[in-house]
Chimera marker file (.cmm) of the C-alpha trace (Angstrom):
<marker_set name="trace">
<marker id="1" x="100.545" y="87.216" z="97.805" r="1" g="1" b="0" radius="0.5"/>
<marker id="2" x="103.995" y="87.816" z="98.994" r="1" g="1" b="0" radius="0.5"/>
<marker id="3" x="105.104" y="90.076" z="96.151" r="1" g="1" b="0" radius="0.5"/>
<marker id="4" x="101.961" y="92.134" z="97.609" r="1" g="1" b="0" radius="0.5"/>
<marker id="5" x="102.919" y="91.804" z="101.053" r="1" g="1" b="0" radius="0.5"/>
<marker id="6" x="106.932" y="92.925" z="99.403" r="1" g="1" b="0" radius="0.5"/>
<marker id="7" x="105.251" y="95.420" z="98.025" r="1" g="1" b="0" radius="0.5"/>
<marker id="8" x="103.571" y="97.223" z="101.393" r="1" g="1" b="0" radius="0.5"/>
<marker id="9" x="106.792" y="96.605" z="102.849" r="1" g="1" b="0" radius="0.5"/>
<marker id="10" x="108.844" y="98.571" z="100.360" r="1" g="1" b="0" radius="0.5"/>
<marker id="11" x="106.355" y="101.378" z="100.474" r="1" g="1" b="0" radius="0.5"/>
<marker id="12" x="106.482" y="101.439" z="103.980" r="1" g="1" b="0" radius="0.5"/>
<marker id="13" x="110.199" y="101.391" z="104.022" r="1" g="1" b="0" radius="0.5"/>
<marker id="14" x="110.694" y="104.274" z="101.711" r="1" g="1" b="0" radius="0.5"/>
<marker id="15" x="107.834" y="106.433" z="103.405" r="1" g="1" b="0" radius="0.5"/>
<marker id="16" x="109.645" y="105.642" z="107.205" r="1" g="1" b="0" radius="0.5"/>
<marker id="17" x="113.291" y="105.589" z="106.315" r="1" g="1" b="0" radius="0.5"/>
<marker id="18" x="113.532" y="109.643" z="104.936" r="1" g="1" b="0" radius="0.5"/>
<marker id="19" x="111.773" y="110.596" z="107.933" r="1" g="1" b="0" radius="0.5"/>
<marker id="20" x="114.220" y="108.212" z="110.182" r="1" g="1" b="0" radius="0.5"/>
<marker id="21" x="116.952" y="109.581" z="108.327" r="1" g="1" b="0" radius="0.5"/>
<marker id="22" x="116.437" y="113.314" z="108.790" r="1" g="1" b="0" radius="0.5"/>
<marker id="23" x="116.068" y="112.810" z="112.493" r="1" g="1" b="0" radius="0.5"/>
<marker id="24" x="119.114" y="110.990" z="112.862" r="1" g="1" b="0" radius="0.5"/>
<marker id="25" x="120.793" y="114.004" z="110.894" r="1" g="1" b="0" radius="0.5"/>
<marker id="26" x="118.857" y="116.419" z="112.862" r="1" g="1" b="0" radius="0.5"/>
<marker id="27" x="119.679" y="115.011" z="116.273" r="1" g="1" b="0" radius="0.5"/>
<marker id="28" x="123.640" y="114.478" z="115.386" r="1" g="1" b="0" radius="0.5"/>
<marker id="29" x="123.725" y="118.266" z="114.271" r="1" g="1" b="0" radius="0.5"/>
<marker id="30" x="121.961" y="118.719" z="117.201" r="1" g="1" b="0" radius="0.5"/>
<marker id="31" x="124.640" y="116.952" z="119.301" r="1" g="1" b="0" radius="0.5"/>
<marker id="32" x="127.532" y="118.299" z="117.576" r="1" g="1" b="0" radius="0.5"/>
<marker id="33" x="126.204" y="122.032" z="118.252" r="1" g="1" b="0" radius="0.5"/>
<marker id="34" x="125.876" y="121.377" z="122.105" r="1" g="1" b="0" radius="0.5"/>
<marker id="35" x="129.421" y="119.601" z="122.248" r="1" g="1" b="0" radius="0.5"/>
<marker id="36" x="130.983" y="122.956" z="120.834" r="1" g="1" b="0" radius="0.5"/>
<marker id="37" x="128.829" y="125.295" z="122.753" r="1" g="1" b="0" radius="0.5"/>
<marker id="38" x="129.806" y="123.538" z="125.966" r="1" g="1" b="0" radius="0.5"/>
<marker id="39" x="134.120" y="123.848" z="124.821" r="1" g="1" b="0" radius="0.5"/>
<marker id="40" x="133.205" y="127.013" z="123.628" r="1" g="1" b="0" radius="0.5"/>
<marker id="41" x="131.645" y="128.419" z="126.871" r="1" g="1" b="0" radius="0.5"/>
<marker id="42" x="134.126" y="125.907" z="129.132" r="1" g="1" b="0" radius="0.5"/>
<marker id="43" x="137.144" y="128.068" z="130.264" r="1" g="1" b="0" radius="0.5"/>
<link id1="1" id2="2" r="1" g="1" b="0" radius="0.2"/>
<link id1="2" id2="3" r="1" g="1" b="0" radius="0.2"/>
<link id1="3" id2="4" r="1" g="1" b="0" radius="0.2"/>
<link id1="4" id2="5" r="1" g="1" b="0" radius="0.2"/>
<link id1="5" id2="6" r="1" g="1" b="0" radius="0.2"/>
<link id1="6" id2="7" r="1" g="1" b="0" radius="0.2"/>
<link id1="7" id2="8" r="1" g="1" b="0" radius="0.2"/>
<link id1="8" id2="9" r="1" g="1" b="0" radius="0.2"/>
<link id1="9" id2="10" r="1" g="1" b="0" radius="0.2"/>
<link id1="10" id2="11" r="1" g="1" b="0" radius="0.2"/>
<link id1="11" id2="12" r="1" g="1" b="0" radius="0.2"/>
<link id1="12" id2="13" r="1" g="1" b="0" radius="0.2"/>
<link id1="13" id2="14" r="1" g="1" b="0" radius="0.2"/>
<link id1="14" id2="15" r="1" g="1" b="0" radius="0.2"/>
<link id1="15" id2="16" r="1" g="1" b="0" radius="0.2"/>
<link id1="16" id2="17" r="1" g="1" b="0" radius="0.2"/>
<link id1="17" id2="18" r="1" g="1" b="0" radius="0.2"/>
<link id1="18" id2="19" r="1" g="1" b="0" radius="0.2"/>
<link id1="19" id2="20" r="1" g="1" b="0" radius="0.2"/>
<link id1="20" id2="21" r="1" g="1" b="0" radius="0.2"/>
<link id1="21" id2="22" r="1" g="1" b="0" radius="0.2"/>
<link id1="22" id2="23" r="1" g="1" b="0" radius="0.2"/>
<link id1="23" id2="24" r="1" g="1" b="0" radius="0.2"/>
<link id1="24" id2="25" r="1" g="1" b="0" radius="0.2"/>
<link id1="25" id2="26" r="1" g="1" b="0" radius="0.2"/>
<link id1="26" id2="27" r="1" g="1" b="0" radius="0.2"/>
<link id1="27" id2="28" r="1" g="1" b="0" radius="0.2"/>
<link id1="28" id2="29" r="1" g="1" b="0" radius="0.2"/>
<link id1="29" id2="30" r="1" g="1" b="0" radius="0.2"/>
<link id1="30" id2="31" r="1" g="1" b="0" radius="0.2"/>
<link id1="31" id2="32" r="1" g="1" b="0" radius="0.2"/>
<link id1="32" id2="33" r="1" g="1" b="0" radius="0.2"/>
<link id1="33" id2="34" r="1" g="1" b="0" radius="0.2"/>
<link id1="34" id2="35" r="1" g="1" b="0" radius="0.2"/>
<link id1="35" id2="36" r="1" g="1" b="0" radius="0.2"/>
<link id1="36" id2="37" r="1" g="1" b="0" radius="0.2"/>
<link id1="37" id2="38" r="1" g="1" b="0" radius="0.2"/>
<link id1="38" id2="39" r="1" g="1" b="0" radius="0.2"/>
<link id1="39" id2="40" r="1" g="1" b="0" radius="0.2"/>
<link id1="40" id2="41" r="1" g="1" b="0" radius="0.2"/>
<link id1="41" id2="42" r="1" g="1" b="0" radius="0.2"/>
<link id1="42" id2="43" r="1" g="1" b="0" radius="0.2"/>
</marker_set>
């Protein structure tokens, strides 16, 4: 039973954790973009 339950969990770990991943990636390029725009456009 738990190596079932282990199981689920793993799945559900790998199928969240890309997702998780590339929006945590996404939202730090995303950061890093606006932080130079703003210097960039700052006198």
């Amino acid at each position: 039973m738990h190596i079932i339950i282990g199981f689920v969990l793993l799945v559900l770990a790998f199928g969240l954790f890309p997702r998780v991943a590339l929006a945590l990636t996404g939202l730090g390029v995303a950061a890093v973009a606006a932080f130079f725009a703003v210097l960039h456009f700052l006198p």
